[in-house]
N, C-alpha and C positions, 0 to 999 in steps of 0.2 A: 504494500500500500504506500501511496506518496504522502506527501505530507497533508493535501486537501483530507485525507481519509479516504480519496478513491482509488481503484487498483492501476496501477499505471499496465495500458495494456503493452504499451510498445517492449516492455520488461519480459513479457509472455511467450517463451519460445515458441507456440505455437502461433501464437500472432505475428510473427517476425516471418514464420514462415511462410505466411501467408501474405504477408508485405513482399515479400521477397520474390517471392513465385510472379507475383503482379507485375512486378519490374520488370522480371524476367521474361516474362510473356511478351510484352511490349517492346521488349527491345528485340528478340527474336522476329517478331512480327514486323518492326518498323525501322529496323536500324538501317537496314539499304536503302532508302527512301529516304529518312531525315539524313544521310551522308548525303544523296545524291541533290537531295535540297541545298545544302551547303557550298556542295561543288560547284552547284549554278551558281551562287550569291558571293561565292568566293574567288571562284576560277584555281583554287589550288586544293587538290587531296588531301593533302598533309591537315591545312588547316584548317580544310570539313571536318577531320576524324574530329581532331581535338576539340573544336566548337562541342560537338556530337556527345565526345564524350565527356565534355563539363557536364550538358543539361545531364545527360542520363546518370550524371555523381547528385549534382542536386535534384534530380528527379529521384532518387534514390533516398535521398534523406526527409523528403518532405512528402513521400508517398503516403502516409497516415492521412494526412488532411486532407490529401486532392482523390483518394483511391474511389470517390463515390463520384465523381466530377469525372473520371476519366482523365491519364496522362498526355494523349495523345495532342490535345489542343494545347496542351500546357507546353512539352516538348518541340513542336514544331512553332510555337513563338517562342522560345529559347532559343531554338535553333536561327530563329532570323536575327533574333538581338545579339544574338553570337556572332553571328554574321557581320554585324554592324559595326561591333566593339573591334571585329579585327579587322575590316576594313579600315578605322580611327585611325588606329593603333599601326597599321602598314602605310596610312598617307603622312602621321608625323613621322614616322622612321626615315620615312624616306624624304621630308625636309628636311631633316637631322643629318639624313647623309649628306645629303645634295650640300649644305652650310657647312659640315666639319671639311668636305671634300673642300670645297672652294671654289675656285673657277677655273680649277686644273685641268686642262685636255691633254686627253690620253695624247700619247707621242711613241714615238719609236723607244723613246729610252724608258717608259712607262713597261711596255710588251714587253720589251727586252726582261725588266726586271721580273716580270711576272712570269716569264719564261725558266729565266732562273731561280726564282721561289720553287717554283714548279718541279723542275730538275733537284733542286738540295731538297726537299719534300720526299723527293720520291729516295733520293742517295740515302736519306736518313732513315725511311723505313727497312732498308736492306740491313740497317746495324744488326748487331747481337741486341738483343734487349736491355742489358745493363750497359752500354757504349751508349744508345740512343737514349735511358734515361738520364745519365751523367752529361751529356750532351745537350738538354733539355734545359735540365734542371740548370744548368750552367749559364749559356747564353740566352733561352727564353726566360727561364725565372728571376735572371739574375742572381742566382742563391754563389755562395762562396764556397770553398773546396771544405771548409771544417761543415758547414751547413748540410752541405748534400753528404760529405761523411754521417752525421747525424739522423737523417731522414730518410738513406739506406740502410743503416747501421753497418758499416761498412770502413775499413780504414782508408786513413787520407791517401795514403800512397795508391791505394785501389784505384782512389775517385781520381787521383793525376794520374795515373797510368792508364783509365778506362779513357779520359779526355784527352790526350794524347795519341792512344792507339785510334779510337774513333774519329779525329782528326785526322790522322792521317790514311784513313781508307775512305772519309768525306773527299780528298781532295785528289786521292786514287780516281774513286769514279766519278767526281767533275772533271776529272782530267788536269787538273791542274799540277803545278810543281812543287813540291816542298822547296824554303829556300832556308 
């Protein structure tokens, strides 16, 4: 019993199952449809699912109240407001980028470098694992040889000898020269 003195049903494992089942049914039933709703309003997969699967999280918590109403009205305007919130949320992104970029046009030496990220992306995946974390952790985290000692558990000599050796098999296959 809750503190009113009434029996809280949702406490009820057999009531839960039967919230449950409700859910369940509805999302079996309507989940390709509420995606494919989203695809349209969205133009992208990815962020139909997730729309999709928000409502049906809060569809899922607030099924006690609406289960005599019916989900289905409720979910597909969710699904639109969902729609909505990431269309917002993709037009500021993308004035955000547009402003951090600047008024940079792409160029030749722009490609070029993107070429080259490209190529050391790909060199670095070919590492041993522990050369590509010590490699990581070093120049993208900026962490320091006693640091990545500590957060491998691993000694320091290990972490300069893994950045060393992994250095020089980065610059094996970009082709470049040790000097």
């Amino acid at each position: 019993m809750g503190l009113t003195g009434r029996r809280d049903l949702r406490q009820d494992p057999g009531i839960r199952q039967v919230e449950q089942a409700g859910v369940t049914e509805l999302f079996r039933a309507h989940h390709l449809e509420l995606v494919r709703l989203a695809v349209m309003m969205t133009g992208d997969l990815a962020t139909a699912e997730d729309v999709v699967q928000d409502v049906y999280e809060r569809l899922h918590r607030r099924w006690p109240a609406m289960r005599s109403s019916g989900g289905l009205a409720y979910a597909r305007a969710s699904v639109l407001n969902g729609c909505r919130s990431a269309h917002r949320r993709a037009v500021v992104r993308r004035k955000q980028v547009v402003r951090l970029a600047g008024e940079q046009q792409p160029d030749s030496d722009t490609e070029a470098a993107a070429a080259d990220r490209g190529a050391l992306a790909d060199a670095l995946r070919a590492l041993p694992p522990r050369q590509r974390e010590v490699l990581v952790l070093r120049y993208f985290c900026d962490l320091d040889v006693a640091e990545i000692s500590g957060m491998l558990r691993i000694g320091q000599s290990s972490v300069r000898s893994a950045i060393s050796r992994g250095l020089a098999a980065l610059a094996t296959a970009l082709g470049e020269d040790e000097r």
